[in-house]
Structure formats: C-alpha cells, structure tokens
BANUVEX-981250 format. One record per residue: residue in three letters; z negated, x negated, y negated of N, C-alpha, C in turn. Coordinates in pm, whole numbers, plus 50000, padded with zeros to 5 digits. Layout:
<recs>
alaZXYZXYZXY/...
</recs>
This chain:
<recs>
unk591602923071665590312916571657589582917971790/unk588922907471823588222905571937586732915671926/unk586592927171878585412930771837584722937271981/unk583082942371979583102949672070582262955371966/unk581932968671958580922973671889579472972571904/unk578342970171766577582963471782576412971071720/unk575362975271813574142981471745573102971371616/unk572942976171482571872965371426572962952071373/unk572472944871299573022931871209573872927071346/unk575002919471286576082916171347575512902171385/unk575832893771494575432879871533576602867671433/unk576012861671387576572854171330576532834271350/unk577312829671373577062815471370577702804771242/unk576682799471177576832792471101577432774371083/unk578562770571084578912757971079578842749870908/unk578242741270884578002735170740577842720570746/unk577952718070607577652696970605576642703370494/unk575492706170538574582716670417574502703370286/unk575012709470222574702706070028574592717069977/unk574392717369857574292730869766574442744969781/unk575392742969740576412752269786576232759369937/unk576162755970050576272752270214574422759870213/unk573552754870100572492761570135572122776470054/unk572852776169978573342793569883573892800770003/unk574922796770091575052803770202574002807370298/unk573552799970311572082799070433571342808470377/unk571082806370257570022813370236570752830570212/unk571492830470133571972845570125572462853770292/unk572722843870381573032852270507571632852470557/unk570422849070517569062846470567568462861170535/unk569032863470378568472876870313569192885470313/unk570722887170416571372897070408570952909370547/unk570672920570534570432927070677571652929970716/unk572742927870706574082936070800574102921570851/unk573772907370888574252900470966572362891471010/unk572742885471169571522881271230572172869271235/unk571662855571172572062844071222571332835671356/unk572282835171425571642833771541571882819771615/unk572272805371501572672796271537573672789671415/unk573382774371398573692769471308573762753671330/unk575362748871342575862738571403576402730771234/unk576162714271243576322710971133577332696571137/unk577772695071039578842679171064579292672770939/unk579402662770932579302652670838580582658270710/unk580182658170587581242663170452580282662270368/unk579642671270297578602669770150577862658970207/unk577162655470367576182648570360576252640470522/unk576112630470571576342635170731575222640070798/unk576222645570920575622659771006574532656571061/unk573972646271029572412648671079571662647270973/unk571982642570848571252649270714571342667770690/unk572612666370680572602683370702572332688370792/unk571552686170905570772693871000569192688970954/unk568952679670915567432681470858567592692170719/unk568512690670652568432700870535568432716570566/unk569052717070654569242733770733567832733370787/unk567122727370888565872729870980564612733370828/unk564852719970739563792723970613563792742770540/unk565162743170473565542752970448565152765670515/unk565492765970697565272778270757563532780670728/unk562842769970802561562767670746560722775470644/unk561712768370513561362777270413561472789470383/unk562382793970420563172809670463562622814570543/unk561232809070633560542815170727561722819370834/unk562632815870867563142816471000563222802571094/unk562352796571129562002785371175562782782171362/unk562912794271405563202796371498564772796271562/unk565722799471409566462797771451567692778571516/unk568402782871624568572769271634569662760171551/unk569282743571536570312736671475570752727371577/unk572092728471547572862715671671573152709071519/unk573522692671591573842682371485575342683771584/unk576362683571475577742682271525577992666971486/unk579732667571493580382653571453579952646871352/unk579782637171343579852629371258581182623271188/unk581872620171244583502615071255584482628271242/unk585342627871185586512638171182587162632271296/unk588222641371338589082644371479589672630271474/unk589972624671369590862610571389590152602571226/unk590252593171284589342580171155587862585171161/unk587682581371061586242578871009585632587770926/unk584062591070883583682600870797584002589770651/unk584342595870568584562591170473583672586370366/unk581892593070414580752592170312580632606270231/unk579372602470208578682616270106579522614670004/unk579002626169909579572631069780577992626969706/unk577552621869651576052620969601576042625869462/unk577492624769432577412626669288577622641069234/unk578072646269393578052665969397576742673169366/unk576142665369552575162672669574573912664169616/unk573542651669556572632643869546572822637869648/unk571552629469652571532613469761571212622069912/unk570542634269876569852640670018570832653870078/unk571732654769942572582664869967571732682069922/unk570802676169898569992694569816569312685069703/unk570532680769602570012676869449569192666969430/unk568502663369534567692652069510565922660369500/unk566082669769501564842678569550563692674569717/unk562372673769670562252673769840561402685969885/unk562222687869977562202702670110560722697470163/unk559912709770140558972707070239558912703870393/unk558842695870460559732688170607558982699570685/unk560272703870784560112717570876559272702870994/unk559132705571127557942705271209559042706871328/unk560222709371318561512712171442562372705371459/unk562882703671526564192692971558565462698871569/unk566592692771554568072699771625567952703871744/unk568542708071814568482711771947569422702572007/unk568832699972170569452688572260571232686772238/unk571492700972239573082702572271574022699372099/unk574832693572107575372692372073576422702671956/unk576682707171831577062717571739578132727871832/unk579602716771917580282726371974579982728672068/unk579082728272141578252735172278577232748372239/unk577152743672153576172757272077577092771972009/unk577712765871996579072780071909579562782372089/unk580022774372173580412778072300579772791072355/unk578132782572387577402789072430576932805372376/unk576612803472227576682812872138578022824372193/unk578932818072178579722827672177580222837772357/unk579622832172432579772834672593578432848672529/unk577882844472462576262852072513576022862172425/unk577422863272301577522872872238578812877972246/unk579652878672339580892878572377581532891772280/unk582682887872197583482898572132582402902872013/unk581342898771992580632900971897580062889871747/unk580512881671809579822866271698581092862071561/unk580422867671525581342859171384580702844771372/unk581852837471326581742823171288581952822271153/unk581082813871095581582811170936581792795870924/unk582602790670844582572775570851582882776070699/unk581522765470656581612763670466581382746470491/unk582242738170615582812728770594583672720770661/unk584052709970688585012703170778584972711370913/unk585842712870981586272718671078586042711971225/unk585732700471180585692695871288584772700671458/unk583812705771456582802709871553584032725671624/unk584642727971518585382740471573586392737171642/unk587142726071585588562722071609588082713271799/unk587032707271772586022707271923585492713472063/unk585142730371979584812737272082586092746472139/unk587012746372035588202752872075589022743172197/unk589002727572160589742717672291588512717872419/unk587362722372407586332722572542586442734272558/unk587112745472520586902757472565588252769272550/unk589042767972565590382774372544590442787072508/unk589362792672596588932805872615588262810072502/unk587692803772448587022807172281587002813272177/unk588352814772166589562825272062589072840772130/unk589142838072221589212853572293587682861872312/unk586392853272254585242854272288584692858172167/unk585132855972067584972852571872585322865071799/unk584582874371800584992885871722586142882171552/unk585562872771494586432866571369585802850271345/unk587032848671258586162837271173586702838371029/unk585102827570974585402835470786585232815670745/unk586302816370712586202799970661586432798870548/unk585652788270436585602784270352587252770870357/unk587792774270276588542758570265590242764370227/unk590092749870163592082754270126592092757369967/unk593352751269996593742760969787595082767769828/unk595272778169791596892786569780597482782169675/unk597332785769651597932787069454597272779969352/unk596662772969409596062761869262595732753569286/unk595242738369259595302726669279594552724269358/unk594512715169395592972711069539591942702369438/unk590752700469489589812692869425589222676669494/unk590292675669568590242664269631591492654169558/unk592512659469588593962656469563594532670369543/unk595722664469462596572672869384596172688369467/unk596702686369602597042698069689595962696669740/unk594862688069792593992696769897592302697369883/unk591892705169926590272709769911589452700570016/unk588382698969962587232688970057587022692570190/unk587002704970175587002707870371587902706770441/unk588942706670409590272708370427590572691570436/unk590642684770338590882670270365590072663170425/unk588782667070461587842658570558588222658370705/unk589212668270744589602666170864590702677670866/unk591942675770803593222682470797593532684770957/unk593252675171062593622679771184592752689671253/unk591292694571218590302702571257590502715371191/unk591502715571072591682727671049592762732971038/unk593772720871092595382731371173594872732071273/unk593342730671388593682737971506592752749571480/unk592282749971386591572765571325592592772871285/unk593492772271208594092781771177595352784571284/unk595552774071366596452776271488596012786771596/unk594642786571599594162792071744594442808171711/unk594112814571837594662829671834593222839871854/unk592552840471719592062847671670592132851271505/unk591142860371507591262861671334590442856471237/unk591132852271088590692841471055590722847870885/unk589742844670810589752850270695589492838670601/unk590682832470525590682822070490590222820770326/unk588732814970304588702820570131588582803770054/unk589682801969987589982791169920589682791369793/unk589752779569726589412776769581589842787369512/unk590702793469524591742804269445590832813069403/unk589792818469491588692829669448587472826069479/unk586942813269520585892805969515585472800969375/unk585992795069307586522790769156586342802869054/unk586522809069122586672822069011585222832069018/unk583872830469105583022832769149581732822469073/unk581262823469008579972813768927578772818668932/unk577992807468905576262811268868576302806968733/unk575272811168667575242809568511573682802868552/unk573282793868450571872785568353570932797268397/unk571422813168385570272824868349570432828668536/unk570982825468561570942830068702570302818268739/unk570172809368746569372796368814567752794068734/unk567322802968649565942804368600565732816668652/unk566282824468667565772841368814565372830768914/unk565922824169000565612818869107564612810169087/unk564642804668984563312792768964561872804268910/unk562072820268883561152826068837560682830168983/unk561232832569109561672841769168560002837569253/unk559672849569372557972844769449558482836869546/unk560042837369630560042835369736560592821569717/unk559892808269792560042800169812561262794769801/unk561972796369928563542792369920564242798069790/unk564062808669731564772812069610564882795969485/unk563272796269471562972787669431563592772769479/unk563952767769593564362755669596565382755669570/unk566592769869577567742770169549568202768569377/unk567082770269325566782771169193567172756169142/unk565962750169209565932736269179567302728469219/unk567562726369303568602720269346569412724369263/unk570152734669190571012739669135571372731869014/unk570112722468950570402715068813570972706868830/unk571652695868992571872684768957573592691668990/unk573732704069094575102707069068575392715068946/unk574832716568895575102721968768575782712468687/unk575102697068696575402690668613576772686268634/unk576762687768764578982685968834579502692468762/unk579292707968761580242713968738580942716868578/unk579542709268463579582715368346580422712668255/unk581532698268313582712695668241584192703468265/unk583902712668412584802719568488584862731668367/unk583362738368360583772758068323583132750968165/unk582742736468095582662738867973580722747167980/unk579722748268073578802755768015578232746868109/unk576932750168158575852748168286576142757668386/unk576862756068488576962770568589577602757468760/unk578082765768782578802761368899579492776969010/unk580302769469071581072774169169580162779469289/unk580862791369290579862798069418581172796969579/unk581632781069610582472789069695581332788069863/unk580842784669903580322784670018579422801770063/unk578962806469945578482817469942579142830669964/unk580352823569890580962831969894581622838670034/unk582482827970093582222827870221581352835670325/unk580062834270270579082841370349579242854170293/unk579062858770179578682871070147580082879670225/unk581802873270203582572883070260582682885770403/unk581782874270519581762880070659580682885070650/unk579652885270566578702897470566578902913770577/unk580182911670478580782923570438579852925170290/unk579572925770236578702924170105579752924169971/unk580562915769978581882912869899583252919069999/unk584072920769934585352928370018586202923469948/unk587432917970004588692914669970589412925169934/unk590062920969823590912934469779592132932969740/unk592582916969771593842910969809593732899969900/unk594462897370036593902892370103595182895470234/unk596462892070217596942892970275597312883570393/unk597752889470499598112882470662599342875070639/unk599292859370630600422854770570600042841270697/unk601332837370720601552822670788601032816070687/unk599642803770793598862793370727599232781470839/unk599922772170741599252760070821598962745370755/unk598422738470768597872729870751598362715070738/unk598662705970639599282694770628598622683070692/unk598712679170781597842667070882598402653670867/unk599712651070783600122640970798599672630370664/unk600442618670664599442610170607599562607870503/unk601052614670423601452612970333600992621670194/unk601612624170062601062632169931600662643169997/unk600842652870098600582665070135599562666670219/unk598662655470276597562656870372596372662270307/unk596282669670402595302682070369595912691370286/unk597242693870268597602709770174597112723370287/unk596612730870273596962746470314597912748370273/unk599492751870329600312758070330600202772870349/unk600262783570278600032797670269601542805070235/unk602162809770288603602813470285603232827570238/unk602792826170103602672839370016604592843169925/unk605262840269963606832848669905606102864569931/unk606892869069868606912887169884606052893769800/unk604842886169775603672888969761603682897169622/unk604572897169524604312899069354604082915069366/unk604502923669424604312938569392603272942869460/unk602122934069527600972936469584600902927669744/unk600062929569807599782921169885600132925870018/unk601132924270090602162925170225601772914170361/unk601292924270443600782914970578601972913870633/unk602312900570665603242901870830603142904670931/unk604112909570986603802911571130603262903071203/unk602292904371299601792895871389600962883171360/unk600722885871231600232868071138598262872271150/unk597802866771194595982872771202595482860571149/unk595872853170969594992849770906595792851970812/unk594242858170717594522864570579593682855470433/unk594552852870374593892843970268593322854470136/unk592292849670090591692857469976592052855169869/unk592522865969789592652860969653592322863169512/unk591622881569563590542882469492589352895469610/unk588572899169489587712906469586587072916969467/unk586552925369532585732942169514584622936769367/unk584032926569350582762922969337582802907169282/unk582582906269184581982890169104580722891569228/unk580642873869278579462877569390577712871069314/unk578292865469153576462862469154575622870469138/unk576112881569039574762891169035574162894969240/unk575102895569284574452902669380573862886969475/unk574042876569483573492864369518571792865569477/unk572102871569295570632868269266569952878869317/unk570502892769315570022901569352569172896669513/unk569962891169587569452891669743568512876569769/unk568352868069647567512858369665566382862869604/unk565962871069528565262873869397564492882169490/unk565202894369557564812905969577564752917169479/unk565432910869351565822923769272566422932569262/unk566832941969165568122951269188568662946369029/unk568032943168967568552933268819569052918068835/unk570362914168806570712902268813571052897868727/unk571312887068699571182879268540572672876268529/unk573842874068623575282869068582576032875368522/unk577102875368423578032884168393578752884868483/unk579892891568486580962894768564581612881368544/unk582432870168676583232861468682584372862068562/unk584742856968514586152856468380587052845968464/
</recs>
C-alpha cells in the first residue's frame, strides 16, 4: 500500500453520479470523524454529472460543509454514449424527486480528473479514493497521469457482482456496465483496490423504521436523506418483499472509513468484461480455492468483499441521527 502515515481523519476523495444511495454515502463520510473529505468529483450514471454535482453542492450545503470542492466529471463513458438517467431508481432529479434547498456554490473550474490529480499530488501516499459510480473520471486521471497509482494510498470501489447476478444484465452491475472499459483500467492499474459488489451490498438494508429515525432526526441532511428514501424505497419493495432498500453506496463509504471491516475479502485476480458481447460488463473474480476460507494470492492487490464485521444500517442511523440507538435489525 501506498500509505504514508497520517495525523487526524484520513483525506478522502469522493467520485459519484449522486442519487440516493451516492448521497447516504456523502452524507455518512460527512458524519464520520476517522475520514476528512476533501474533494468530490462527479459523472454521469444515476443522473448526469452535472445534475449530480448540483445534488452534491445542495447536499454538502446542507451538511454545512459548503466549502468543500465539486468538479463536474464526464459526461460520456470512455467509448459511446451516456446511456440516460435511471428516474425510476432515483427520481427525475436523482434525490427522489425531493427539493434540496439550492447551495449558493458552483463546481469548481477544473474538471473531476484534474481534481483527484491534483488532490492526490497534495496529499501524496495519503488520499483514499472511493468511487460509488461509473469509473469513468478515474479510468481518466489514471491515462493523464500514469504516476497516480503510486500517489493513492487505496481505492474503495463500489461495483461488480462475484457470485450473484448483476442488476443490469444477467452478469453485470450499473457501475460496472456504464463504462466496463473505465473499470478494467481501475482494476488494472497498480494500486490497491477494495472491490465491494452486489454480493455484500445486497445483503446490507435500511428498513421503513430506519427511514422515520431520519425523518425524526434535528439535523437537516438526516432529514433529506429521510425523504428521498420513499421513492427508493418504492424500487426496492418488490426486490426484499417489505419497504427498505439496498445500502450499497454506503456501504462503500463506511468500509474505507474503516467503520465496517471485511471479514472475507480476499486478494483474488479481477478483471473486467469490456467486450460487446453477453459478458460486457461481468467482473470476473477468480475466487477457485476459496471454500475452506478466504486465500489471497500472491501478488494480486484487489480484494473483493464478501462479507463484513457489521450489518452497516444500525450504525448509518446511528451516524446520521447522532444516536447511539438505531432502529435496523441485523441484515438476513
């Protein structure tokens, strides 16, 4: 690992197509103290990347971190076209159809992969990256900057299925198929990479009683996270059979927080299906060996998740709420 040791919350940079989900992250790395977000680059998937950079600038706003900066990334994946919102995920605005009180700030001049560049020169061996969407702004700053890998203490990416179906197509996940070529050069490049896919994203929920804590809750953003939560709720309620939804973007955040811990999560050859046929967008995860517990390979520095220490909603509500009482059961 590229680490250098680090006094105080770890620097963190945030990549998202902010929807729902994308803002459960924001906000829980907003209220976590072991990490400082110090930059937040955005690109077209739940919403395009300059909707999800007004949704991030509102959000921080509300979160009273107003200061921190937003680059608007790609719009376009590495090859073709953005494919369009999801509206029917995460509304027409991409936060449920809710309206954000309008922040007073703009993106910043530079561009999403000039900002993780820059970011990462100025926190050298210290910046974690999280990406809870298309790859593209990464798969970017890595071809403008070669040197990049070597500057990046880790990265904690959302995307991929191992072992269970994709939610796009058969085999592949939305981040993952929005730009299959942006995230074989993520998982190609030579740093470390902590890959958390549907496999234990899926298996991570909010419950009806956890989304009325947040709608009870004083702090503002709790509250919008609240709101927004009914129209993905309403996605998800033919999936788990109740009112809840999938915590995978959070999730994400909470394990480069360190907050959640992998507790299978082995170093296995990943790569990525780019071509055009039934397999575009699979994560390929070369888990053989794996049945008597979880076996790193030699020399392999990305590790896929497959479960973890911790169901992550109670402690979601816990850190939006400000409680030490959380309303979720344990994940089933």
């Amino acid at each position: 690992m590229n680490s250098v040791p680090t006094a105080g919350p770890r620097p963190v940079y945030l990549d998202c197509d902010t929807g729902i989900d994308d803002s459960m992250a924001l906000a829980y790395l907003l209220r976590s103290p072991e990490v400082e977000l110090v930059g937040v680059g955005t690109v077209s998937g739940n919403v395009a990347a300059a909707q999800a950079a007004r949704n991030t600038l509102d959000l921080l706003a509300l979160g009273g971190r107003p200061d921190i900066p937003v680059a608007v990334g790609a719009h376009h994946p590495l090859e073709g076209e953005f494919a369009g919102p999801v509206p029917h995920v995460h509304g027409e605005n991409g936060v449920g159809g809710i309206a954000l009180p309008p922040s007073d700030r703009e993106p910043v001049a530079e561009d999403a992969a000039t900002l993780l560049g820059r970011l990462a020169r100025e926190h050298a061996g210290a910046l974690s990256v999280i990406t809870v969407g298309p790859t593209t702004n990464i798969a970017t700053a890595l071809r403008r900057d070669p040197e990049l890998p070597g500057l990046v203490r880790e990265v904690t990416t959302m995307g991929g299925a191992a072992l269970v179906p994709g939610n796009v197509t058969a085999v592949a996940e939305a981040n993952v198929w929005n730009d299959p070529d942006a995230a074989a050069a993520l998982v190609a490049a030579p740093w470390d990479v902590t890959l958390v896919p549907l496999d234990v994203t899926l298996e991570n929920q909010l419950t009806e009683a956890d989304r009325q804590a947040l709608l009870g809750a004083d702090d503002p953003l709790a509250q919008a996270i609240g709101a927004m939560l009914d129209h993905y709720f309403g996605f998800y309620t033919p999936l788990y059979g109740r009112r809840g939804c999938a915590l995978h973007d959070p999730l994400a955040a909470a394990i480069a927080a360190g907050t959640v811990r992998p507790t299978r999560a082995p170093a296995v050859p990943v790569v990525v299906d780019a071509t055009a046929g039934p397999g575009r967008g699979q994560t390929i995860a070369d888990l053989r060996g794996q049945r008597l517990g979880p076996v790193d390979r030699p020399g392999v520095r990305t590790r896929v998740v497959l479960d973890t220490d911790r169901p992550l909603g109670p402690l979601l509500v816990e850190r939006l709420v400000g409680s030490s009482v959380a309303a979720s059961a344990p994940a089933t």
